[in-house]
N, C-alpha and C positions, 0 to 999 in steps of 0.2 A: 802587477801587478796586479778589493772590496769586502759583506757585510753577513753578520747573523740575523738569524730570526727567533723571535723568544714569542712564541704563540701559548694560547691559552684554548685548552679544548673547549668542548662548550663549557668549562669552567676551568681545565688548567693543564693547558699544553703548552710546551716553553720548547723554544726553538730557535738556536743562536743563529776581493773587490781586491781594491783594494782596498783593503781595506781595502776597488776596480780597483787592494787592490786591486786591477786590476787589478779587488780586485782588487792586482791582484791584487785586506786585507781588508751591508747588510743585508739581511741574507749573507754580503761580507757584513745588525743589528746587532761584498762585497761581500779587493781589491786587489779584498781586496781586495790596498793597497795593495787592487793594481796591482795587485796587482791585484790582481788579480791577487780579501782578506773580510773580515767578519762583523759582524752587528747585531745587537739582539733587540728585538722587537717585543716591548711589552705590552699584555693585554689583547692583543689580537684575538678578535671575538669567534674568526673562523677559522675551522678546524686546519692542521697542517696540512692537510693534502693540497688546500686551496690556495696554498702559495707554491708549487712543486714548480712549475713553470719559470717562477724565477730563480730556483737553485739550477733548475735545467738551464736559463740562458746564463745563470755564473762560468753553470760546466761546458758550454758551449765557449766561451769567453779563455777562459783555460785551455781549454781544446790549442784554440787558435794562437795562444802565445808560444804555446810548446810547436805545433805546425811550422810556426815562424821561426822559430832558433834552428827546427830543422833543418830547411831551406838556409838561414844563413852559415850554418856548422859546413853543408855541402854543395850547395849552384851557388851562393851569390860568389860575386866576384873571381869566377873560376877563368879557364880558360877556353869554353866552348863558341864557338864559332856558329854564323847560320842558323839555321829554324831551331838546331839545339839551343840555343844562347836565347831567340824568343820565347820560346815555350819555355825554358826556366824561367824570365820574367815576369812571363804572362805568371806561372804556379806562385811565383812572391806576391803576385797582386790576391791571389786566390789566399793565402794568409798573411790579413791584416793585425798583427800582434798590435801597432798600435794602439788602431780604431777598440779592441778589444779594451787594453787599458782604460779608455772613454769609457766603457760598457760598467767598465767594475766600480769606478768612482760615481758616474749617474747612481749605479743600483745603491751605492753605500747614502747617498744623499737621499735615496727615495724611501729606504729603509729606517733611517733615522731619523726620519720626520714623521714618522706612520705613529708611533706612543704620543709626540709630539701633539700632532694634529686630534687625536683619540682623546690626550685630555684635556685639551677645550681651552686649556689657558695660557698657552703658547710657551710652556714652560718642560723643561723635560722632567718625565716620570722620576722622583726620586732624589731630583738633584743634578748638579754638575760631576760634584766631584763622584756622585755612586754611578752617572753615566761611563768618567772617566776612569774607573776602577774595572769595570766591564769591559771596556774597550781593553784597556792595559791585560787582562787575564785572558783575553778572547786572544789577541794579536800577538803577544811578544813571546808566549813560552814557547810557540812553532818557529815563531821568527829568530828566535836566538837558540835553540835547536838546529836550525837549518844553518843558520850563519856557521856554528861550533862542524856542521857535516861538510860543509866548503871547505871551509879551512883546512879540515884534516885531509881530505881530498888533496887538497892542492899541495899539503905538506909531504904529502905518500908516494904524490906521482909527482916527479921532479919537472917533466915537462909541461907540467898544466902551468909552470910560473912563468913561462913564455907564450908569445901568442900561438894559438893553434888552428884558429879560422878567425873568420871576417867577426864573429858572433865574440870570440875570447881571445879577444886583443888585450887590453886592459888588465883583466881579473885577475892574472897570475905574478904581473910585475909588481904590486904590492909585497909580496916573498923576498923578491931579490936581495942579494947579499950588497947589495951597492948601495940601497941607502937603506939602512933596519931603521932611522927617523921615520922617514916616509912609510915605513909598514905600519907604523905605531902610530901614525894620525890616519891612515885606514880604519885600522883596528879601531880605534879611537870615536870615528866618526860613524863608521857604523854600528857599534854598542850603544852611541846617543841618538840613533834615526838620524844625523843630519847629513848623512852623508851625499846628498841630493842638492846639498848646496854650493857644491862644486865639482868641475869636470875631474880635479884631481882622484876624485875619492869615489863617485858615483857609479862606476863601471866596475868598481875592486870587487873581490872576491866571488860576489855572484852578479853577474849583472840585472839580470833584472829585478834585485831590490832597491833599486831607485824608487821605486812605486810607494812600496810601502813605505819608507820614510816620509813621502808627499802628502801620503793619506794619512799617517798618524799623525802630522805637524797641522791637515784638514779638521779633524777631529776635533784638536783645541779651538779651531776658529769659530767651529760650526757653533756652541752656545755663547761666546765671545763677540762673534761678529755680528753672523748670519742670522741667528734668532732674533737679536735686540733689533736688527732692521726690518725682517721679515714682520715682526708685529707691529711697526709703524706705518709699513711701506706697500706689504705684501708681498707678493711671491716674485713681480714683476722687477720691483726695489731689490730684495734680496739676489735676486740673478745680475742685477746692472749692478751691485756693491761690488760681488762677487768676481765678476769677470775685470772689473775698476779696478779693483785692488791686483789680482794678479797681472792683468793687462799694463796695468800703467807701472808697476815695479820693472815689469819685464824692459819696457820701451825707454820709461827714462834713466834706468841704471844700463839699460845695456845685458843684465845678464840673469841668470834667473833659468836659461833654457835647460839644465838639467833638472832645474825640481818642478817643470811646468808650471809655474802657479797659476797660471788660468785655466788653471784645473777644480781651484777654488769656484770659481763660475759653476764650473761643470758639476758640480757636486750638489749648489744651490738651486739648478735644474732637476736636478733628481728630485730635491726636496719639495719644489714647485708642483712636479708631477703626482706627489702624496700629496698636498695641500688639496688640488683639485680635488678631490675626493672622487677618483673615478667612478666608482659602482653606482653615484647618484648621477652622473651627466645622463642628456638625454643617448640615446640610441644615435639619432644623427650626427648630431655632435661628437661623439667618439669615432664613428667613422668618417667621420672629416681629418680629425686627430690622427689613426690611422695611416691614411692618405700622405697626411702631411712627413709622415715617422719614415714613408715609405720613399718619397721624393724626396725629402733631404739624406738618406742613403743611397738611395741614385746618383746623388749629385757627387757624393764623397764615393762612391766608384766609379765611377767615372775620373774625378780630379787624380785618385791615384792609380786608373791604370792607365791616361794616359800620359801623365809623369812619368810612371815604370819607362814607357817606352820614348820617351822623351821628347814624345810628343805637344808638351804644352809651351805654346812658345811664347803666348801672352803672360806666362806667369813667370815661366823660367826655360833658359836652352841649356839646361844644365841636367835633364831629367827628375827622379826621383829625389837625388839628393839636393839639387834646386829647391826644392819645396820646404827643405831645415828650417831658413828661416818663416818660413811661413806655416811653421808648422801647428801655431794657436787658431790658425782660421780652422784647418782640419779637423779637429778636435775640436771646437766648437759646433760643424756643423752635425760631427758623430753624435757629440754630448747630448746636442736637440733632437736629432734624429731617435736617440735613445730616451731619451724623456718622454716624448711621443710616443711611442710605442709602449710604456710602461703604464700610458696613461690608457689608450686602446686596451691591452692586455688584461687591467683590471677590470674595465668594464666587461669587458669580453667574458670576464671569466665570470662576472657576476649574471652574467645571461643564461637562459636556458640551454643554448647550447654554443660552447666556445669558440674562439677562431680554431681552424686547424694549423694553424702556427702555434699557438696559444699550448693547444692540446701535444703538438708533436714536442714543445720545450717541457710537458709536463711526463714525458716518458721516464721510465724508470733508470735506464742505462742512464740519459742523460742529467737524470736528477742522484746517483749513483756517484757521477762524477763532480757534479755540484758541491756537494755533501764536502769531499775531500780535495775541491779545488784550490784552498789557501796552499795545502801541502804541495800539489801539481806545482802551484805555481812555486815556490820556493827550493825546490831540490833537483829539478828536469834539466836546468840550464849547466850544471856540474856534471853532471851526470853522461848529459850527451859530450858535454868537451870531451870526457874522458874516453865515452865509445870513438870519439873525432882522430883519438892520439891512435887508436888499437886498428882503426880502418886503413889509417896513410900508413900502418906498417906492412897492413897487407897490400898494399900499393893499388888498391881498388880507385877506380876514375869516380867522378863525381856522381853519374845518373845510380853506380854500383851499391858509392857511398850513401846516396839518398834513401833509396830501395831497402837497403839493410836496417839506419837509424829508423823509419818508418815501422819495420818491423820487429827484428830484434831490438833494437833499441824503445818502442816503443810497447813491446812486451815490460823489459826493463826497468822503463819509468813509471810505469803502471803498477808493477810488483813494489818498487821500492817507494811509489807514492802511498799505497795501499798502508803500508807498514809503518809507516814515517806519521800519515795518519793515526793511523789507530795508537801508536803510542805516544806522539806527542800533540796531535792536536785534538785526540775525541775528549779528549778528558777533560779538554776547557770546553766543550761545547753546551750549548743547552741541550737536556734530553728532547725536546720535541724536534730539534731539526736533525736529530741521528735517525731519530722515528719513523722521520718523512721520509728516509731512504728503504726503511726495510717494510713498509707499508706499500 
């Protein structure tokens, strides 16, 4: 599944994650949710070029989720044998769709604390309910646009209501004629965001909108929760509420594992990372910060590639999917890994001359894809099902089937994300973050 950006030129450039979400649904001012989804940033004193970097690491984040569904639609779970069978694992480890999800929710948290922090009185610009109203028109007309394209999708093609890969197991049996109850608390649950609060529902229709629902149910907490303590407490209080709250629901009911809620943590990290006021740290201090961004993503490839190969035996002899339950440590270390680096990044970019990391996320292609990554993230997952059903007709083997969705397919997703854009999601956007793309 993250955020918009609502920038101010030198006097009035407005520029709308999931939110990560992820993403995919700011920048989503995400997600996003997560998923890879949006957020709008009021007041920002510099110009939009100077946030381009973080629409690039949205679209980079996006990238990686669509990557992943690739990989699952065609290698996972197949039947290859031998160094074939490693090298597909090893390419799952090469697209982390999760850790991206982490990407979208930090940027949404980091983003929504930037007006926050800017007016001084710990209070959001405007209001609750005018923050909440922005949110709602940035997020829901692509997200229930996308939702009405699944649907009919799955309605058109009779075999999308059965499973079709390891990725569209779930999505299509909501259709079935066995129980039309059970379709109607799909439908149901995903017209209200909650569909994320159980395994029943969470995977229906498109699966990775799980995201967005997490991050739009985030959104309410974030002036609810996370503010009222973060002005008490500070940024250090707001990240232990944060991960408290979703941590401890998790552990002592037992469930909770599809709407992540220690994602809440992760969100309060983002925001911790805007509180720091990067552009004013000193020089060394930010490359310590760096440093740090760069060895706690070390640590999280490492932990998942050698799970992939099931290799870790102090955690789990179960491989990758051993790690399910464990899978809030993961995402917390990505979360901080990503806060870190967003915290570098700024100062970076307020230097004379930027990191070249910094400068290659502010590329055009990759800020291109930024722009329209809530749409990426919401329509690619239907879309390749359907390329998944047209490949096994032609009876092509997996490396065949891979090779094609990578290209045709991702011609495909590209065209119809374009489109899907520009009509249902430019038109909620602020003018300054369209701008930042054609600039």
């Amino acid at each position: 599944m993250a955020g918009d950006i609502t920038i101010n030129k030198p006097a009035a450039l407005r520029t709308d994650v999931a939110e990560l979400t992820v993403r995919p649904a700011e920048l989503m001012e995400p997600l996003t949710p997560i998923g890879p989804q949006s957020i709008e940033i009021q007041d920002q004193p510099k110009p939009a070029q100077n946030l381009k970097y973080l629409e690039g690491l949205r679209g980079l984040a996006a990238i990686v989720v669509a990557l992943q569904h690739v990989y699952y639609h065609t290698l996972w779970d197949t039947n290859l044998t031998g160094w074939q069978a490693k090298f597909a694992i090893a390419l799952g480890w090469l697209f982390p769709g999760r850790s991206a999800v982490a990407v979208f929710i930090v940027l949404s948290g980091y983003l929504l604390m930037r007006p926050v922090v800017r007016e001084g009185t710990g209070q959001i610009p405007g209001g609750t309910w005018a923050y909440i109203r922005r949110r709602a028109r940035r997020i829901l007309p692509p997200y229930y646009a996308s939702l009405l394209f699944s649907i009919a999708l799955i309605l058109l093609i009779p075999a999308l209501r059965g499973p079709v890969s390891p990725e569209w197991v779930d999505a299509g049996p909501a259709f079935g004629n066995k129980n039309p109850a059970l379709g109607a608390q799909d439908l149901a649950a995903h017209l209200l965001l909650v569909h994320n609060l159980s395994w029943k529902w969470a995977s229906k229709i498109d699966p990775p909108m799980w995201t967005i629902a997490t991050e739009w149910q985030i959104y309410f907490l974030f002036p609810l929760i996370l503010l009222p303590v973060w002005r008490r407490l500070g940024s250090a209080g707001s990240v232990a509420v944060g991960l408290g709250i979703g941590l401890g629901f998790f552990f002592l009911t037992g469930k909770g594992h599809a709407a992540a809620p220690w994602l809440l943590g992760l969100f309060a990290m983002g925001s911790a990372a805007a509180a720091a006021r990067p552009p004013d740290l000193p020089r060394r201090t930010a490359q310590m910060i760096g440093w740090l961004a760069a060895i706690l993503l070390a640590i999280s490839s490492v932990i998942s590639f050698e799970s992939a190969f099931g290799m870790l035996r102090f955690l789990t002899v179960e491989g990758l999917p051993g790690l399910w339950p464990c899978l809030w440590a993961f995402d917390i270390v990505v979360g901080a890994s990503t806060a870190c680096f967003l915290v570098f990044a700024a100062a970076s970019k307020a230097s004379d001359r930027p990191h070249l990391l910094v400068r290659w996320l502010s590329s055009r292609p990759l800020v291109h894809v930024g722009v329209a990554s809530y749409s990426l993230y919401l329509i690619h997952d239907p879309i390749l099902a359907a390329m998944k059903l047209g490949l096994d007709r032609m009876q092509l083997g997996p490396w065949a089937q891979f090779g094609a969705m990578l290209t045709v397919g991702g011609i495909i997703v590209a065209v119809a994300t374009w489109l899907f854009h520009i009509v249902f999601e430019r038109p909620f956007m602020a003018a300054a973050r369209v701008h930042a793309a054609e600039t």
